[in-house]
C-alpha positions as CSV (number, residue, x, y, z in Angstrom):
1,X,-12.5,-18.1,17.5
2,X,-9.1,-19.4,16.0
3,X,-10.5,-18.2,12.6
4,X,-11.0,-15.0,13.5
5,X,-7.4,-14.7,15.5
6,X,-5.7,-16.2,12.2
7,X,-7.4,-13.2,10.7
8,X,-6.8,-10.3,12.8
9,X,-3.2,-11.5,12.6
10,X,-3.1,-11.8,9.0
11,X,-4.8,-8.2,8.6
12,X,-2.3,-6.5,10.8
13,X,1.0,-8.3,9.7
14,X,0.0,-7.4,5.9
15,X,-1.7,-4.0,6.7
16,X,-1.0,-1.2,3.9
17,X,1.8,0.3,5.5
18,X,3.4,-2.5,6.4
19,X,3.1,-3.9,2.8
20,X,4.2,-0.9,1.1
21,X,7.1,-0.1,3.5
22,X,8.5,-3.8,2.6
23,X,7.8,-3.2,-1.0
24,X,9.7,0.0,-1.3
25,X,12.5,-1.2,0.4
26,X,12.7,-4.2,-2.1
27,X,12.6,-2.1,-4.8
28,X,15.3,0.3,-3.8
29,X,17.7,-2.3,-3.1
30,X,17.0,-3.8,-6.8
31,X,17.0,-0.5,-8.5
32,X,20.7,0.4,-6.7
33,X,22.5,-3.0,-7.7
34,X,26.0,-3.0,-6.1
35,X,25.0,-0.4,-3.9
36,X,22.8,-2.1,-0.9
37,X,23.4,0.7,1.4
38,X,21.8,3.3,-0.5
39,X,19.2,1.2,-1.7
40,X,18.3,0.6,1.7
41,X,18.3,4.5,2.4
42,X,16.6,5.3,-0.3
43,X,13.6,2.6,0.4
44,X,13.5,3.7,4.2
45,X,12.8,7.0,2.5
46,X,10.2,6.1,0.1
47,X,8.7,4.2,3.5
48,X,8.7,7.3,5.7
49,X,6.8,9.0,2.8
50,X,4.6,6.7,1.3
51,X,3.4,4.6,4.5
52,X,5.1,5.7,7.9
53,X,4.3,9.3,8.1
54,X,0.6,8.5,6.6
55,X,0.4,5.9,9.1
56,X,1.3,8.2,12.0
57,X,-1.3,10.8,10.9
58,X,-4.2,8.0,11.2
59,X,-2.7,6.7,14.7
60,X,-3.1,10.2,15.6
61,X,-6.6,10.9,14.6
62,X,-7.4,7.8,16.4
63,X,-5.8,9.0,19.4
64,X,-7.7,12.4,19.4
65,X,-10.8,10.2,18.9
66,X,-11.3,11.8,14.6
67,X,-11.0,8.6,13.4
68,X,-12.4,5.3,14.6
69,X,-9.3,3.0,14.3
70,X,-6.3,2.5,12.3
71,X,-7.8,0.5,9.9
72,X,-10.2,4.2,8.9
73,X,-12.9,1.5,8.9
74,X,-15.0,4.3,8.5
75,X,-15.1,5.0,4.8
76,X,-16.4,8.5,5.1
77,X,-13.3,9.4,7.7
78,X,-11.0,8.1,5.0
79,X,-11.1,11.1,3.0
80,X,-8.5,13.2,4.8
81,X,-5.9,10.2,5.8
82,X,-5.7,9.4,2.1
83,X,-5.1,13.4,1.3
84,X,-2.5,13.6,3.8
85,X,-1.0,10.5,2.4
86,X,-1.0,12.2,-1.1
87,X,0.2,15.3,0.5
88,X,3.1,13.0,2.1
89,X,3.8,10.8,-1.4
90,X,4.1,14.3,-3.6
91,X,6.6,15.1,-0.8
92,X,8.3,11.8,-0.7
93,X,8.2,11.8,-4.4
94,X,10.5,15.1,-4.5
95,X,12.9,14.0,-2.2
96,X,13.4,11.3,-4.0
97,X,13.8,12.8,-7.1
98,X,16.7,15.1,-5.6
99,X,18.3,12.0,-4.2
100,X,18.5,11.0,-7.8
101,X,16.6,7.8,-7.0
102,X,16.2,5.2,-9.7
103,X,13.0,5.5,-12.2
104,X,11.9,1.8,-10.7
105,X,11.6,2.9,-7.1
106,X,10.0,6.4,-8.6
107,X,7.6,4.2,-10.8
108,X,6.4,2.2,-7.3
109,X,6.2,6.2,-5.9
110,X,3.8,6.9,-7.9
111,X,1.7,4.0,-8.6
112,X,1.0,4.7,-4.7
113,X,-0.1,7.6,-5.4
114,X,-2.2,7.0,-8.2
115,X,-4.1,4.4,-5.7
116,X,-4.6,6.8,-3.2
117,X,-6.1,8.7,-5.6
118,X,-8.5,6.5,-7.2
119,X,-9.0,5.1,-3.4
120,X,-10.1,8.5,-2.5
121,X,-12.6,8.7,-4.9
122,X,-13.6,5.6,-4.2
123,X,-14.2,5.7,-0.4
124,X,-16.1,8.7,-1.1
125,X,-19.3,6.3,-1.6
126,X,-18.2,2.8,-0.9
127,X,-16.2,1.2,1.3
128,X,-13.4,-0.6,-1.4
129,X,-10.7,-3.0,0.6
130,X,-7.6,-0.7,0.2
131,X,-6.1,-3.5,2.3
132,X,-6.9,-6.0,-0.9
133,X,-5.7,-3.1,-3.5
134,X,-2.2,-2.8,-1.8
135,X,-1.5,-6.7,-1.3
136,X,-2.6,-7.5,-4.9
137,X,-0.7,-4.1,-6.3
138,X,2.6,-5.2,-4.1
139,X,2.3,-8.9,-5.4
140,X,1.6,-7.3,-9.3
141,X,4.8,-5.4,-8.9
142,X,6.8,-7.8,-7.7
143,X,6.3,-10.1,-10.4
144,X,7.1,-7.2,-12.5
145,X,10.6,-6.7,-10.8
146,X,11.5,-9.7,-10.1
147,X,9.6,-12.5,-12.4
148,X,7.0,-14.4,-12.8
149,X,7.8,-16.4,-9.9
150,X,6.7,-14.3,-7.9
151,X,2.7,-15.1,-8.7
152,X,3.8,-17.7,-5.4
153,X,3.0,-14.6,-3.1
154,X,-0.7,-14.4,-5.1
155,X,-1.9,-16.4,-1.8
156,X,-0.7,-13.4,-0.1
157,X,-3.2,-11.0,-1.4
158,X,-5.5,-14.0,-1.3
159,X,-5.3,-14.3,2.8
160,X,-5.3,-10.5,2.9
161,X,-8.9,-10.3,1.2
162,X,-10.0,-13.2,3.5
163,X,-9.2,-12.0,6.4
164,X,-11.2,-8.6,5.6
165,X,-14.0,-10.6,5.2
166,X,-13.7,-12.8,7.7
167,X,-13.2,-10.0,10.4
168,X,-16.6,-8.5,8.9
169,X,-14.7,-5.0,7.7
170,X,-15.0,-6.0,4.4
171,X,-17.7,-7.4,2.0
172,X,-16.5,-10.1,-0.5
173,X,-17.5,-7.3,-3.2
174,X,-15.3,-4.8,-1.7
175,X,-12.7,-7.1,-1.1
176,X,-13.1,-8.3,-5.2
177,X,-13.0,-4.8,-6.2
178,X,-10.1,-3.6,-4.0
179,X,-8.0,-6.5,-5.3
180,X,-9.1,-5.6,-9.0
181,X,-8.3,-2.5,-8.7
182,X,-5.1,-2.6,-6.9
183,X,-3.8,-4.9,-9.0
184,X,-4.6,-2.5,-12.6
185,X,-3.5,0.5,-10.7
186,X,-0.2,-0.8,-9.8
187,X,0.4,-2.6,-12.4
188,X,-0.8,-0.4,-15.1
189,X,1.0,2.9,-13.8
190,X,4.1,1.0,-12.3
191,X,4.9,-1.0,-16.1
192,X,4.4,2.8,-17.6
193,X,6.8,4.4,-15.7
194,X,9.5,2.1,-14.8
Protein backbone atom coordinates (compact mmCIF):
# COMPACT_ATOMS: atom_id res chain seq x y z
CA UNK A 1 0.00 0.00 0.00
CA UNK A 2 2.86 2.48 0.95
CA UNK A 3 4.59 1.27 -2.27
CA UNK A 4 2.10 2.04 -4.36
CA UNK A 5 1.34 5.64 -2.57
CA UNK A 6 5.21 6.39 -2.96
CA UNK A 7 4.47 5.73 -6.55
CA UNK A 8 1.44 7.56 -7.47
CA UNK A 9 3.26 10.41 -5.87
CA UNK A 10 6.35 10.04 -7.59
CA UNK A 11 4.31 9.65 -11.09
CA UNK A 12 2.39 12.84 -10.57
CA UNK A 13 5.14 15.14 -8.99
CA UNK A 14 7.50 14.13 -12.11
CA UNK A 15 4.65 13.82 -14.71
CA UNK A 16 5.65 15.24 -18.31
CA UNK A 17 4.41 18.51 -18.00
CA UNK A 18 5.54 19.14 -14.85
CA UNK A 19 9.13 17.94 -15.92
CA UNK A 20 9.26 19.88 -19.02
CA UNK A 21 7.72 23.10 -17.59
CA UNK A 22 10.85 22.95 -14.88
CA UNK A 23 13.19 22.15 -17.57
CA UNK A 24 12.37 24.99 -19.79
CA UNK A 25 12.42 27.33 -17.29
CA UNK A 26 16.04 26.19 -16.32
CA UNK A 27 17.08 26.56 -19.54
CA UNK A 28 15.88 30.04 -20.17
CA UNK A 29 17.30 31.37 -17.17
CA UNK A 30 20.88 29.87 -18.39
CA UNK A 31 20.52 30.82 -21.90
CA UNK A 32 19.74 34.78 -20.65
CA UNK A 33 22.82 35.05 -18.20
CA UNK A 34 22.53 38.53 -16.51
CA UNK A 35 19.08 38.81 -17.47
CA UNK A 36 16.92 36.47 -14.91
CA UNK A 37 13.75 38.24 -15.60
CA UNK A 38 13.54 37.47 -19.16
CA UNK A 39 14.79 34.21 -18.77
CA UNK A 40 12.11 33.51 -16.57
CA UNK A 41 9.57 34.95 -19.21
CA UNK A 42 10.86 33.36 -21.79
CA UNK A 43 10.79 29.71 -19.96
CA UNK A 44 7.17 30.47 -18.64
CA UNK A 45 6.60 30.73 -22.35
CA UNK A 46 8.20 27.80 -23.63
CA UNK A 47 5.99 26.05 -20.57
CA UNK A 48 2.67 27.40 -21.70
CA UNK A 49 3.58 25.92 -25.12
CA UNK A 50 5.31 22.96 -24.68
CA UNK A 51 3.47 21.41 -21.50
CA UNK A 52 0.63 23.74 -20.06
CA UNK A 53 -1.58 24.29 -22.92
CA UNK A 54 -1.07 20.44 -24.05
CA UNK A 55 -1.82 19.57 -20.55
CA UNK A 56 -5.11 21.59 -20.48
CA UNK A 57 -6.20 20.00 -23.71
CA UNK A 58 -5.89 16.34 -22.01
CA UNK A 59 -7.62 17.60 -18.71
CA UNK A 60 -10.25 18.63 -20.98
CA UNK A 61 -10.79 15.48 -22.91
CA UNK A 62 -10.89 13.80 -19.65
CA UNK A 63 -13.50 16.10 -18.47
CA UNK A 64 -15.79 15.57 -21.61
CA UNK A 65 -15.21 11.81 -20.84
CA UNK A 66 -12.66 11.47 -24.71
CA UNK A 67 -9.98 10.48 -22.88
CA UNK A 68 -9.64 8.06 -19.93
CA UNK A 69 -7.37 10.13 -17.57
CA UNK A 70 -4.62 12.49 -17.61
CA UNK A 71 -2.01 10.16 -17.77
CA UNK A 72 -3.82 9.16 -21.78
CA UNK A 73 -3.31 5.63 -20.35
CA UNK A 74 -4.96 4.66 -23.29
CA UNK A 75 -2.35 4.42 -25.97
CA UNK A 76 -4.79 4.50 -28.87
CA UNK A 77 -6.46 7.99 -27.26
CA UNK A 78 -2.95 9.32 -27.30
CA UNK A 79 -2.90 10.16 -30.83
CA UNK A 80 -4.68 13.45 -30.85
CA UNK A 81 -3.16 14.97 -27.35
CA UNK A 82 0.26 14.47 -28.77
CA UNK A 83 -0.91 16.32 -32.24
CA UNK A 84 -2.25 19.10 -30.32
CA UNK A 85 0.84 19.26 -28.34
CA UNK A 86 2.81 19.43 -31.73
CA UNK A 87 0.29 21.86 -32.93
CA UNK A 88 0.97 23.88 -29.54
CA UNK A 89 5.13 23.36 -29.71
CA UNK A 90 5.20 24.67 -33.65
CA UNK A 91 3.30 27.53 -32.06
CA UNK A 92 5.43 27.92 -29.01
CA UNK A 93 8.33 27.45 -31.20
CA UNK A 94 7.38 30.85 -33.28
CA UNK A 95 6.87 32.87 -30.54
CA UNK A 96 9.77 32.15 -29.33
CA UNK A 97 11.65 32.80 -32.20
CA UNK A 98 10.09 36.40 -32.52
CA UNK A 99 11.06 36.96 -28.89
CA UNK A 100 14.50 36.37 -30.13
CA UNK A 101 15.00 33.53 -27.60
CA UNK A 102 18.35 31.97 -27.24
CA UNK A 103 19.31 28.80 -29.67
CA UNK A 104 19.65 26.72 -26.18
CA UNK A 105 16.06 27.17 -25.00
CA UNK A 106 15.02 26.81 -28.96
CA UNK A 107 17.22 23.53 -29.08
CA UNK A 108 15.11 22.06 -25.85
CA UNK A 109 11.87 23.41 -28.13
CA UNK A 110 12.41 21.28 -30.37
CA UNK A 111 13.82 18.21 -29.02
CA UNK A 112 10.14 18.28 -27.48
CA UNK A 113 8.92 18.23 -30.47
CA UNK A 114 10.86 15.68 -32.11
CA UNK A 115 9.67 13.29 -29.03
CA UNK A 116 6.20 13.93 -29.56
CA UNK A 117 6.74 13.03 -32.76
CA UNK A 118 8.53 9.81 -32.54
CA UNK A 119 5.96 9.24 -29.34
CA UNK A 120 3.21 9.52 -31.76
CA UNK A 121 4.29 6.99 -33.92
CA UNK A 122 5.03 5.08 -31.30
CA UNK A 123 1.72 5.01 -29.34
CA UNK A 124 0.18 4.19 -32.56
CA UNK A 125 0.91 0.31 -31.73
CA UNK A 126 2.41 0.19 -28.29
CA UNK A 127 2.08 1.65 -25.29
CA UNK A 128 5.97 3.33 -24.82
CA UNK A 129 6.40 5.21 -21.09
CA UNK A 130 6.46 8.88 -22.47
CA UNK A 131 6.64 9.47 -18.68
CA UNK A 132 10.23 7.52 -18.76
CA UNK A 133 11.21 9.32 -22.24
CA UNK A 134 10.70 12.93 -20.70
CA UNK A 135 12.51 12.23 -17.19
CA UNK A 136 15.54 10.46 -18.95
CA UNK A 137 15.40 13.31 -21.92
CA UNK A 138 15.17 16.28 -19.02
CA UNK A 139 18.11 14.49 -16.98
CA UNK A 140 20.24 14.00 -20.63
CA UNK A 141 19.79 17.75 -21.14
CA UNK A 142 20.66 18.86 -18.11
CA UNK A 143 23.84 17.23 -18.03
CA UNK A 144 24.37 18.82 -21.29
CA UNK A 145 23.74 22.39 -19.92
CA UNK A 146 24.88 22.26 -16.94
CA UNK A 147 27.73 19.20 -16.52
CA UNK A 148 28.16 16.09 -15.90
CA UNK A 149 27.16 16.42 -12.47
CA UNK A 150 24.12 16.40 -13.22
CA UNK A 151 23.99 12.35 -13.95
CA UNK A 152 23.03 12.79 -9.77
CA UNK A 153 19.33 13.37 -11.08
CA UNK A 154 19.75 9.82 -13.16
CA UNK A 155 17.79 8.29 -10.07
CA UNK A 156 15.21 10.69 -11.04
CA UNK A 157 14.33 9.07 -14.29
CA UNK A 158 15.12 5.84 -12.42
CA UNK A 159 11.95 6.43 -9.79
CA UNK A 160 9.93 7.78 -12.66
CA UNK A 161 10.14 4.32 -14.65
CA UNK A 162 9.48 2.53 -11.37
CA UNK A 163 6.76 4.03 -10.38
CA UNK A 164 5.05 3.29 -13.96
CA UNK A 165 5.61 -0.04 -13.31
CA UNK A 166 4.82 -0.36 -10.08
CA UNK A 167 1.30 1.43 -10.58
CA UNK A 168 0.80 -1.34 -13.47
CA UNK A 169 0.56 1.59 -16.43
CA UNK A 170 3.60 0.54 -17.63
CA UNK A 171 5.49 -2.74 -18.50
CA UNK A 172 9.20 -2.87 -17.56
CA UNK A 173 9.69 -3.07 -21.58
CA UNK A 174 7.84 0.01 -22.21
CA UNK A 175 9.28 1.71 -19.41
CA UNK A 176 13.12 0.49 -20.94
CA UNK A 177 12.16 1.69 -24.21
CA UNK A 178 10.62 5.05 -23.21
CA UNK A 179 13.78 5.79 -21.17
CA UNK A 180 15.91 4.75 -24.32
CA UNK A 181 14.40 6.62 -26.35
CA UNK A 182 13.90 9.76 -24.48
CA UNK A 183 17.15 9.91 -23.59
CA UNK A 184 18.54 9.57 -27.73
CA UNK A 185 15.86 11.92 -28.74
CA UNK A 186 16.74 14.64 -26.44
CA UNK A 187 19.91 14.22 -26.40
CA UNK A 188 20.58 13.62 -29.99
CA UNK A 189 18.44 16.56 -31.37
CA UNK A 190 19.08 18.98 -28.24
CA UNK A 191 23.38 18.56 -28.69
CA UNK A 192 22.50 19.35 -32.69
CA UNK A 193 20.92 22.33 -32.25
CA UNK A 194 22.13 24.13 -29.36
Amino acid sequence: MIRERVARVVTEAFAPAALVSVLLVLLAVHSEPGNLRRGIALGVVAALFESVLPFLYILRGVRTGALTDHHVGDHRQRRGPLLVGLGSVVAGFGVLVWAGAARELLAAVVAGGVGLVVAAGVSHWWKMSIHAAVAAGSVVILMLVYGWGLVLTAPLAAAVGWSRVVLKDHTVAQVVVGTLVGAAVAGGVFSALR
